[in-house]
VOVOTOR-26249 format. One record per residue (C-alpha): residue in one letter; residue number from 1; y negated, z negated, x. Coordinates in nm, 2 decimals. Layout:
<atoms>
[atom "A",NUM,[Y,Z,X]]
...
</atoms>
This chain:
<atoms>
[atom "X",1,[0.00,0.00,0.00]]
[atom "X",2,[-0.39,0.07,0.15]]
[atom "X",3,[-0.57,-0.25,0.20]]
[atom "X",4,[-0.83,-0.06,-0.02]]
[atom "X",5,[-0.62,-0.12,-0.33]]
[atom "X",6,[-0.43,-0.44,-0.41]]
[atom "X",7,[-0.22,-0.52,-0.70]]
[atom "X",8,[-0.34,-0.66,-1.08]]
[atom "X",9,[-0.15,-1.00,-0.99]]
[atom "X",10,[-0.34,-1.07,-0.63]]
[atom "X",11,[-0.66,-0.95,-0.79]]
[atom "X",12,[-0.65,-1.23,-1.03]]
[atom "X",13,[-0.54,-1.47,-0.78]]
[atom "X",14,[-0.84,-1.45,-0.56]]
[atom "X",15,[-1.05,-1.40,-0.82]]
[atom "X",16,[-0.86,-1.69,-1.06]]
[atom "X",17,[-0.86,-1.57,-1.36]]
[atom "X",18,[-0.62,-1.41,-1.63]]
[atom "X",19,[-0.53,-1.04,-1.72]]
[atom "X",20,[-0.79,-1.00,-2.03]]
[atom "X",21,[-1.06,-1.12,-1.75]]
[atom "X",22,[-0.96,-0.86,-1.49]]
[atom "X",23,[-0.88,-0.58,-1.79]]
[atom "X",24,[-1.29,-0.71,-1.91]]
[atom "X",25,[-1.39,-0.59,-1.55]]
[atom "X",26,[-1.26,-0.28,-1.53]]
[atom "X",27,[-1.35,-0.19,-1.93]]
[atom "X",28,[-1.74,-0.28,-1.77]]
[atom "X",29,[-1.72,-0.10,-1.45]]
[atom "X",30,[-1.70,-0.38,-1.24]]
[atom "X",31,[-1.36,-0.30,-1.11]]
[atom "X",32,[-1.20,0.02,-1.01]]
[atom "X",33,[-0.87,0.08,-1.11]]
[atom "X",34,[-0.60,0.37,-1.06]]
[atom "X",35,[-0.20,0.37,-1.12]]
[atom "X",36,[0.00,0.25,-0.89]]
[atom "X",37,[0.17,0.55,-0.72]]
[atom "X",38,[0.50,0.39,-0.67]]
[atom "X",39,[0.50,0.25,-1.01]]
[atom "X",40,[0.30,0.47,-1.27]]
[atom "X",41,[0.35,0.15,-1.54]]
[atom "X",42,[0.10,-0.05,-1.32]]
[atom "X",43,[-0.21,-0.05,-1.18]]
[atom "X",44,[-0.40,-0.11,-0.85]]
[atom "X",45,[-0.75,-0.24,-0.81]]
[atom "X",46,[-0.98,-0.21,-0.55]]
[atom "X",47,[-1.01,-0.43,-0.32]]
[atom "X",48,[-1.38,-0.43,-0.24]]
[atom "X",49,[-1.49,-0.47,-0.59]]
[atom "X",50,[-1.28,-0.80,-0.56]]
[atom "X",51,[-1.42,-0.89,-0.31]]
[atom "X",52,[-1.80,-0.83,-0.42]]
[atom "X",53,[-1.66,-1.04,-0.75]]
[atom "X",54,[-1.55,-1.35,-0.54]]
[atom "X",55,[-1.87,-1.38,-0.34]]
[atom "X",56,[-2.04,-1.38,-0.68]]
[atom "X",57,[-1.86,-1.62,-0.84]]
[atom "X",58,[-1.90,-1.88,-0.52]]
[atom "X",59,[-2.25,-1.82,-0.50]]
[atom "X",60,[-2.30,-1.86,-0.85]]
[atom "X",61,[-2.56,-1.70,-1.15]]
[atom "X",62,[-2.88,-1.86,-1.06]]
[atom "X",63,[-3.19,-1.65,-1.15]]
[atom "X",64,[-3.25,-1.63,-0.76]]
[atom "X",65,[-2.90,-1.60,-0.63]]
[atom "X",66,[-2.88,-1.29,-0.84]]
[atom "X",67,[-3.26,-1.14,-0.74]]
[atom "X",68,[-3.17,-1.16,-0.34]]
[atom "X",69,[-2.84,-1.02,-0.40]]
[atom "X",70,[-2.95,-0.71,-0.56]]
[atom "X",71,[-3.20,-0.62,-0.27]]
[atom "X",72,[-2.90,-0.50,-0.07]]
[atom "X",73,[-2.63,-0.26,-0.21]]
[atom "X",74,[-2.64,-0.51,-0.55]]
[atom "X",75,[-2.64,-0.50,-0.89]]
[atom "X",76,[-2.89,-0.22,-1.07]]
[atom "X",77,[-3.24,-0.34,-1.09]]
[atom "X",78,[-3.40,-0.08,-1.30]]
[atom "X",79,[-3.35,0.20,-1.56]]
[atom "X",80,[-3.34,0.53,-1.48]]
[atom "X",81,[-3.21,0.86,-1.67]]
[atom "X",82,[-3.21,1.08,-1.34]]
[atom "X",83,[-2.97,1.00,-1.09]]
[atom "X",84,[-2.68,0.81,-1.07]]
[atom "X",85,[-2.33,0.75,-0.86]]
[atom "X",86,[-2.04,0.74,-1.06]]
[atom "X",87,[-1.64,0.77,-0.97]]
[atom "X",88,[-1.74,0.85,-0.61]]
[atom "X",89,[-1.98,1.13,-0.63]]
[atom "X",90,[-2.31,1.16,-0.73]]
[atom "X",91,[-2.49,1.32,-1.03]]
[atom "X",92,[-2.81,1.42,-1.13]]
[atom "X",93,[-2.90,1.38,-1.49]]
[atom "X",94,[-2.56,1.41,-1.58]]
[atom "X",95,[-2.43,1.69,-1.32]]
[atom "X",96,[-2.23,1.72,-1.08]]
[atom "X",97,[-2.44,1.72,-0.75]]
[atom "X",98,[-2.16,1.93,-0.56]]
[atom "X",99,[-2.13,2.17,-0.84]]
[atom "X",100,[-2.50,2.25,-0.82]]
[atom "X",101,[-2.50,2.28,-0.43]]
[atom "X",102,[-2.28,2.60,-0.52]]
[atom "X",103,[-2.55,2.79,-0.72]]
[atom "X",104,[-2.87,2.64,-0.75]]
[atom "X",105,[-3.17,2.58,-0.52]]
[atom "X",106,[-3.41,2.32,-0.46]]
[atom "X",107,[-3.68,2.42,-0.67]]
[atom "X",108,[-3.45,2.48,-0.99]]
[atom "X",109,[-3.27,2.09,-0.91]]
[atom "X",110,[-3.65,1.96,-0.88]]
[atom "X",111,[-3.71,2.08,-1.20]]
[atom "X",112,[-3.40,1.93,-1.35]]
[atom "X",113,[-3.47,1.58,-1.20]]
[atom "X",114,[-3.81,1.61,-1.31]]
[atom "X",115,[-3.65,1.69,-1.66]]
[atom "X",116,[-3.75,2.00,-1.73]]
[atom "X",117,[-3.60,2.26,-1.97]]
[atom "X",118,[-3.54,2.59,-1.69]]
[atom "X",119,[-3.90,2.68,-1.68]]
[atom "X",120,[-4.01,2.77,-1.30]]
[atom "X",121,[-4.41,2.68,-1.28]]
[atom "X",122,[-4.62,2.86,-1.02]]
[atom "X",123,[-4.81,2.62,-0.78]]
[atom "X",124,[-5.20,2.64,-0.72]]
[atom "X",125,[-5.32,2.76,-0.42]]
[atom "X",126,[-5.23,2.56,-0.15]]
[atom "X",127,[-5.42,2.51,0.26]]
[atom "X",128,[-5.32,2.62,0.56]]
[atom "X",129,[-5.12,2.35,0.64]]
[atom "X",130,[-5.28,2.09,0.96]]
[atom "X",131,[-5.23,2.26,1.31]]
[atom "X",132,[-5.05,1.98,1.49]]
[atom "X",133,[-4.76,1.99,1.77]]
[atom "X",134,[-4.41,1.90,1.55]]
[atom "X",135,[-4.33,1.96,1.21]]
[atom "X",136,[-4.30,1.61,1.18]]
[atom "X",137,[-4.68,1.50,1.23]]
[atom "X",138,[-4.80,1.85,1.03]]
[atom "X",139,[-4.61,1.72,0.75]]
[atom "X",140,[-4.73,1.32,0.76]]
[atom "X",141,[-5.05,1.49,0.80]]
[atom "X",142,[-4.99,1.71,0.48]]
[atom "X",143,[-4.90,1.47,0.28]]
[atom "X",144,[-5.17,1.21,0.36]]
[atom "X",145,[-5.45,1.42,0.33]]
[atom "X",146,[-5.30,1.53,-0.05]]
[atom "X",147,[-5.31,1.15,-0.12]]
[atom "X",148,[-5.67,1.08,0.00]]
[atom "X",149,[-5.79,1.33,-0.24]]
[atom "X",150,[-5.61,1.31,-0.53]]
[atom "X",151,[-5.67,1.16,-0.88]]
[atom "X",152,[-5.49,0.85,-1.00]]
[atom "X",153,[-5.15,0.97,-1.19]]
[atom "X",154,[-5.16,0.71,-1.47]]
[atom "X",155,[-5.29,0.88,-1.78]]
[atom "X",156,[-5.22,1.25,-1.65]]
[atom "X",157,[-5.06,1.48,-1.90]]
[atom "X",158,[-4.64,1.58,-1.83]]
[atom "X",159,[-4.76,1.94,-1.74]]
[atom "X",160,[-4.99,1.86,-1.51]]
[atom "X",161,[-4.78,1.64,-1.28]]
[atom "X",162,[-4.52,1.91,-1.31]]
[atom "X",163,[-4.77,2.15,-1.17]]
[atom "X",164,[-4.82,1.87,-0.87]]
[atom "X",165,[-4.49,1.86,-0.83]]
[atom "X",166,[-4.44,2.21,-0.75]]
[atom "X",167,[-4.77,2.20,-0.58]]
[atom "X",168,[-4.63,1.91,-0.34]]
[atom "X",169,[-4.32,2.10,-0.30]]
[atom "X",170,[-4.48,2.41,-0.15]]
[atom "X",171,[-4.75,2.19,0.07]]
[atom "X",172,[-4.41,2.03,0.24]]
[atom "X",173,[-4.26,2.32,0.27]]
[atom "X",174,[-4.55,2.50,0.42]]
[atom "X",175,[-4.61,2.22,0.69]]
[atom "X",176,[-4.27,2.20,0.78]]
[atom "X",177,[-4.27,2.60,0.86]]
[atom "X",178,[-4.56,2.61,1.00]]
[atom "X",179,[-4.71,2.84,0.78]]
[atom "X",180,[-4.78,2.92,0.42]]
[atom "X",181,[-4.52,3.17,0.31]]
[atom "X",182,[-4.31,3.27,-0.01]]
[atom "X",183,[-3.98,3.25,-0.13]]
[atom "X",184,[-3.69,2.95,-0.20]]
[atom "X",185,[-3.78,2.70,0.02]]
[atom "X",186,[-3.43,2.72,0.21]]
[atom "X",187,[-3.52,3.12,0.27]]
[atom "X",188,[-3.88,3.00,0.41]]
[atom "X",189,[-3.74,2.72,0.63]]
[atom "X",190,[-3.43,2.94,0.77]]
[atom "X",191,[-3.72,3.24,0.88]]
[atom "X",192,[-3.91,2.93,1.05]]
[atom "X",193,[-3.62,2.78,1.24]]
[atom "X",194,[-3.48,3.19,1.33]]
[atom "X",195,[-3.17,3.12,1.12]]
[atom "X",196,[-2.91,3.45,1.18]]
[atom "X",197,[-2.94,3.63,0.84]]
[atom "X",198,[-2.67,3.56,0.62]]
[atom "X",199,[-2.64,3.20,0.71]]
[atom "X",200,[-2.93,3.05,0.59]]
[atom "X",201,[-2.69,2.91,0.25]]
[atom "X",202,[-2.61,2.56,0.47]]
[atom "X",203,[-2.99,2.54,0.46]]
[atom "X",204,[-3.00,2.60,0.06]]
[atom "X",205,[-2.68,2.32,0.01]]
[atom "X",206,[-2.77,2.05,0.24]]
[atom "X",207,[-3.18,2.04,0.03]]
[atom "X",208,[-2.97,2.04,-0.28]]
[atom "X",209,[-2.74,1.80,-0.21]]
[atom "X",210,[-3.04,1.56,-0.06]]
[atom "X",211,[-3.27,1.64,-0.35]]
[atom "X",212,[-3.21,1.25,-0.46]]
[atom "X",213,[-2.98,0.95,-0.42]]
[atom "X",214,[-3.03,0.71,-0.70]]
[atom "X",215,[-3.26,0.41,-0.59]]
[atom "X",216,[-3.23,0.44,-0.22]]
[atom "X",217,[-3.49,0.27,0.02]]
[atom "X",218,[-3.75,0.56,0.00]]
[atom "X",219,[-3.71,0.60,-0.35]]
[atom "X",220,[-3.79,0.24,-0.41]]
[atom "X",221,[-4.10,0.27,-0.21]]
[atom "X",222,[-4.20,0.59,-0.38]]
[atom "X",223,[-4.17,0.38,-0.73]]
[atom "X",224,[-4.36,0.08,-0.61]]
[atom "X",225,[-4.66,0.28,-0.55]]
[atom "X",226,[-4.62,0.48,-0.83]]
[atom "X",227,[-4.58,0.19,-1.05]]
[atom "X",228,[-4.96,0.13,-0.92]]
[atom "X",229,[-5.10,0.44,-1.09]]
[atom "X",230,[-5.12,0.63,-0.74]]
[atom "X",231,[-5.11,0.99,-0.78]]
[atom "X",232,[-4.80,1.20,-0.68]]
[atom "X",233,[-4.88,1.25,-0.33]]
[atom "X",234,[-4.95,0.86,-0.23]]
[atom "X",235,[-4.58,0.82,-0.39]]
[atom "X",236,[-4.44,1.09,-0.17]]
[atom "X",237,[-4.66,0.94,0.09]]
[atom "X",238,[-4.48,0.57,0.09]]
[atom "X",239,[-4.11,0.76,0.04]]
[atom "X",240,[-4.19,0.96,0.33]]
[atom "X",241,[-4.27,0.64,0.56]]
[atom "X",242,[-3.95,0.45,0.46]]
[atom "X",243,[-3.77,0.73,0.49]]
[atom "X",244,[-3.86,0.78,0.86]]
[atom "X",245,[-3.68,0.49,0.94]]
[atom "X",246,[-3.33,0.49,1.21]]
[atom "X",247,[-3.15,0.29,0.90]]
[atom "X",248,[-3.29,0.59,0.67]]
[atom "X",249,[-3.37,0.94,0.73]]
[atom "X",250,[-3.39,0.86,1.10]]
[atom "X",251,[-3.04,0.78,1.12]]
[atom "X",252,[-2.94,1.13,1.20]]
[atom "X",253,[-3.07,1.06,1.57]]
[atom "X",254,[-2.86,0.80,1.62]]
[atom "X",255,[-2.56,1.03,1.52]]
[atom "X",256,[-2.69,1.27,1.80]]
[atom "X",257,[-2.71,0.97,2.05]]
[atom "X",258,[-2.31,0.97,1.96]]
[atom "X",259,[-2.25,1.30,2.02]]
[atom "X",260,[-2.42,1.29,2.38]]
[atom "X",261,[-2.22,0.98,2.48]]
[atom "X",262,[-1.91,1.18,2.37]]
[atom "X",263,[-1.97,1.47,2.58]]
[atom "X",264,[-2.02,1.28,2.84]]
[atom "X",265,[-1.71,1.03,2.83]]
[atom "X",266,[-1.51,1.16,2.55]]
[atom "X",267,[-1.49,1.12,2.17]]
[atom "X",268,[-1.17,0.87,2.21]]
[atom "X",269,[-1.33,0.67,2.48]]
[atom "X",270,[-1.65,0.69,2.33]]
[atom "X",271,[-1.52,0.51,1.96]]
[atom "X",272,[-1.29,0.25,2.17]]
[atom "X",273,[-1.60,0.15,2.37]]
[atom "X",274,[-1.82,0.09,2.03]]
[atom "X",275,[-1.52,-0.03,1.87]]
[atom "X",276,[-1.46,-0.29,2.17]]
[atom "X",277,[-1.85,-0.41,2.16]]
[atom "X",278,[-1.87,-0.39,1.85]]
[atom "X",279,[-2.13,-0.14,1.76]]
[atom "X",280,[-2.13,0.09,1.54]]
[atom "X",281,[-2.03,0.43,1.49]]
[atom "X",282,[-2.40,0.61,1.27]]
[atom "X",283,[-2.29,0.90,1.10]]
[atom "X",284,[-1.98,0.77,0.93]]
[atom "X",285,[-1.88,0.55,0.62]]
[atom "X",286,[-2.10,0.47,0.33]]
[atom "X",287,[-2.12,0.14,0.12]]
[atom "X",288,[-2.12,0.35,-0.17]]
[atom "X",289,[-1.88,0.60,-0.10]]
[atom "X",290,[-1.59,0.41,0.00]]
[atom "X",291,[-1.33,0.72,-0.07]]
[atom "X",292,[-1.59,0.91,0.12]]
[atom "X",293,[-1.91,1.11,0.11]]
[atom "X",294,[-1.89,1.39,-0.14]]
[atom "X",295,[-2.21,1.54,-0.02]]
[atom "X",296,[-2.09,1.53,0.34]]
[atom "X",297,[-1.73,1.69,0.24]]
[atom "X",298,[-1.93,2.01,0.06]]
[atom "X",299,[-2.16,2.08,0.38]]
[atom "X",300,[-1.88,2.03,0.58]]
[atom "X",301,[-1.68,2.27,0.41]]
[atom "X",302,[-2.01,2.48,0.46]]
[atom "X",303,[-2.03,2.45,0.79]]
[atom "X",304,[-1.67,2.31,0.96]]
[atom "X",305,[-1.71,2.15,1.31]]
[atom "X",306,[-1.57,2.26,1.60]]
[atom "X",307,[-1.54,2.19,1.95]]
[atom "X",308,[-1.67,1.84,2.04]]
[atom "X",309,[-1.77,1.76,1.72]]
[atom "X",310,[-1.46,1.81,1.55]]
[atom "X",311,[-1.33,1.61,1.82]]
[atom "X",312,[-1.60,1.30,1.75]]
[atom "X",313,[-1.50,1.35,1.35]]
[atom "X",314,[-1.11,1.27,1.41]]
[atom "X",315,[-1.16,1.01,1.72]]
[atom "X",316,[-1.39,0.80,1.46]]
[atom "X",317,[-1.18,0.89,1.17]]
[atom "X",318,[-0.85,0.79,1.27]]
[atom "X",319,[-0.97,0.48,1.50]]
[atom "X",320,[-1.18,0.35,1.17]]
[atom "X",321,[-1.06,0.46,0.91]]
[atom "X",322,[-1.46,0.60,0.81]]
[atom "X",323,[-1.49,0.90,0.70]]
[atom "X",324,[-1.79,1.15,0.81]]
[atom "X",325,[-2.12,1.11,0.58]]
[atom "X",326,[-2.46,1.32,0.51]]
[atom "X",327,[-2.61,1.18,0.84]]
[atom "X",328,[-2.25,1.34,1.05]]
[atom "X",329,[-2.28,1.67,0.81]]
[atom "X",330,[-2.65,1.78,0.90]]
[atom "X",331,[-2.60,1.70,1.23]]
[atom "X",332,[-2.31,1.93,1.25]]
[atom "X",333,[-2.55,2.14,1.02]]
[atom "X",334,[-2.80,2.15,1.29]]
[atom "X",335,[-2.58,2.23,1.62]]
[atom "X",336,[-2.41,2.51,1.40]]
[atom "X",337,[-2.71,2.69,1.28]]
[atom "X",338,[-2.91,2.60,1.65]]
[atom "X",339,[-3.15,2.43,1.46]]
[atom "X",340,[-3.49,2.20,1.63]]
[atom "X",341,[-3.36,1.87,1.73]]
[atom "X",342,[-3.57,1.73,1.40]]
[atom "X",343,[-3.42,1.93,1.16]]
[atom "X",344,[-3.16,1.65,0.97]]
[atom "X",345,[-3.50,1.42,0.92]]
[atom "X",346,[-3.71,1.79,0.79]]
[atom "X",347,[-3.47,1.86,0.56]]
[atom "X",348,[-3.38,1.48,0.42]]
[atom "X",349,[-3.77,1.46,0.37]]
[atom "X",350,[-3.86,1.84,0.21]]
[atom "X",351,[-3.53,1.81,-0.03]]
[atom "X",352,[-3.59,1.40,-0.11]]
[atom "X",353,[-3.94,1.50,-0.20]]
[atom "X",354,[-3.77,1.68,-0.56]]
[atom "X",355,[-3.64,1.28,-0.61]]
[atom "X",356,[-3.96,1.11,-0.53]]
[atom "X",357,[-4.16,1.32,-0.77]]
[atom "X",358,[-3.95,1.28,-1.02]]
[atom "X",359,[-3.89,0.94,-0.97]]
[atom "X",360,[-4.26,0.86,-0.95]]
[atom "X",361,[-4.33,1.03,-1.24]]
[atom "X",362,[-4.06,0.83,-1.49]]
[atom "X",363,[-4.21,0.51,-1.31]]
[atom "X",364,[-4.57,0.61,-1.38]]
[atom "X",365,[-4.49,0.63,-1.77]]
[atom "X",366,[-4.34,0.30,-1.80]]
[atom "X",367,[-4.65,0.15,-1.78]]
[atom "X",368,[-4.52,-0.18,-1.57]]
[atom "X",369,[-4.63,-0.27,-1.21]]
[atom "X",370,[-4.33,-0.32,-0.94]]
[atom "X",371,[-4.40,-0.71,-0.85]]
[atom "X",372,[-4.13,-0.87,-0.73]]
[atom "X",373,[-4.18,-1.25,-0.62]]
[atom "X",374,[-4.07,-1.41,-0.29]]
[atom "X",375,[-3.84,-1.70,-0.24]]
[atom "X",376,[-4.06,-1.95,-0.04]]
[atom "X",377,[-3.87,-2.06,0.29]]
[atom "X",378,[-4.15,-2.17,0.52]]
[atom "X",379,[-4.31,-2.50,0.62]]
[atom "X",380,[-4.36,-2.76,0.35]]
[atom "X",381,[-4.68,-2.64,0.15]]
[atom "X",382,[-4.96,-2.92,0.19]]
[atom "X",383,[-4.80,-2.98,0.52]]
[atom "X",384,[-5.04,-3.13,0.80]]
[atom "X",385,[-5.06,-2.87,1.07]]
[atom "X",386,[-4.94,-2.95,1.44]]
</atoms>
């Protein structure tokens, strides 16, 4: 049996209770369950969800025990009708992410997160975009002069954040190339980077697969300041800066320091070494993809690694048990396609950009500010100083 998966009786052991209890869980989500493939009658349970029930039920239901836990991989803090994860892959208002990766680009997913209805709006007319050395700072730049200018977005009419939207889309676009041009922004970004012709369709899968990821750090930031009344751009603004981030979009970089230690020692070597201090291996496993990334297994099949890389994937695979994730795939992406060293973090950043509008939008019609409160830790209050 896989230690992922443990049977109905030692789930209720370590979690003491009786079979209507566990049956409760997995009728609410809680718990996973699948049959048992040596005995179809019964059924196994995953382990981690036990787990994550257990530490609940020890650390008990208080108001603030429950707050802290959801700030980290916890329990849903907010509504939303655009993006969710669901039996291991992800879905964007109710479709298949991976599906749409096969067919659609990133301007027609932006529309559906946005929740429109198939109709393709034509932006305004849009600068020159800032003359600066990397894509990276044009981009920053971009954005933060957009914000500095703009009208609040509380009180603005659905069309006319749509027409934002698109116009934001294009601006990032544009900074990232270098240059205002036309066409999908895959096409425009492949013609910037000197993509061979006829493989520029990675480009087109990896923004659609990015476009959004539920309430991810970024996304969060991009709500909190929406939640303020900023306008569209000041959201995207606050996404971009958490997404910059090693833990984040940054983390491709780390996954690149990996690959240059493996080339230099060897992937095996290179995974017992982190494995023996400790460290770990960026680029594989996800917290909520436990059965594996489904966004990294359709770029992947996109763009297959070879050579060292392929030899990294299946030294960290079969030494951890991890499988590759998103941050693994657009590096692969990258090297395949010859793509600037930047490249994983441009295209986290132009493709997230659909999600943060769209997220910034349903949090701007709410109507409520994001204000969490702080659980107070520090010195005595009233306390004489030293």
């Amino acid at each position: 049996m896989s230690p992922d998966w443990i049977s109905g009786a030692a789930a209720m052991e370590r979690l003491g209770v009786q079979p209507q209890t566990l049956y409760a869980y997995v009728s609410r989500g809680r718990v996973e369950a699948r049959p048992d493939p040596d005995d179809p009658r019964r059924s196994l349970y995953r382990a981690a969800d036990i787990a994550e029930l257990t530490r609940r039920r020890v650390r008990g239901r208080k108001p603030s025990a429950v707050a802290e836990g959801a700030i980290s991989w916890g329990e849903p803090v907010l509504a939303s009708a655009i993006t969710t994860l669901s039996g291991g892959r992800l879905w964007y208002r109710g479709r298949d992410a991976a599906l749409l990766a096969r067919t659609e680009t990133l301007e027609s997913v932006a529309r559906l997160l946005r929740g429109g209805h198939g109709l393709a709006l034509k932006g305004a007319e849009r600068p020159a975009p800032p003359v600066l050395d990397s894509a990276r700072a044009r981009l920053f730049a971009a954005l933060a002069d957009r914000a500095a200018h703009e009208a609040p977005a509380r009180g603005r009419a659905p069309l006319a954040l749509a027409m934002d939207g698109v116009a934001l889309m294009d601006l990032a676009a544009d900074a990232v190339a270098g240059s205002r041009t036309i066409g999908p922004i895959h096409q425009r970004l492949a013609t910037a980077w000197r993509v061979p012709a006829g493989k520029e369709d990675g480009l087109r899968q990896a923004l659609v697969l990015l476009a959004d990821h539920e309430l991810n750090a970024s996304t969060f930031a991009a709500r909190v300041a929406a939640s303020t009344g900023a306008g569209l751009a000041a959201s995207a603004l606050a996404g971009l800066c958490a997404l910059s981030g090693p833990l984040h979009g940054g983390m491709a970089a780390r996954v690149f320091n990996l690959l240059e230690e493996s080339r230099r020692i060897g992937a095996a070597a290179t995974v017992e070494g982190r494995l023996a201090r400790g460290a770990p291996t960026p680029g594989f496993g996800h917290p909520l993809y436990p059965e594996g990334d489904p966004r990294a297994v359709v770029l992947l099949a996109a763009s297959p690694p070879t050579g060292e890389l392929l030899a990294l994937q299946a030294a960290v695979e079969s030494r951890t048990g991890e499988r590759a994730n998103i941050d693994f795939a657009l590096v692969v992406l990258a090297e395949t396609l010859g793509l600037p060293a930047d490249a994983p973090f441009l295209l986290f950043a132009v493709a997230r950009l659909a999600g943060w509008i769209a997220h910034a939008v349903e949090e701007g019609a709410s109507g409520r500010l994001i204000r969490p409160r702080a659980r107070y830790i520090g010195p005595p209050v009233g306390a004489a100083g030293g």
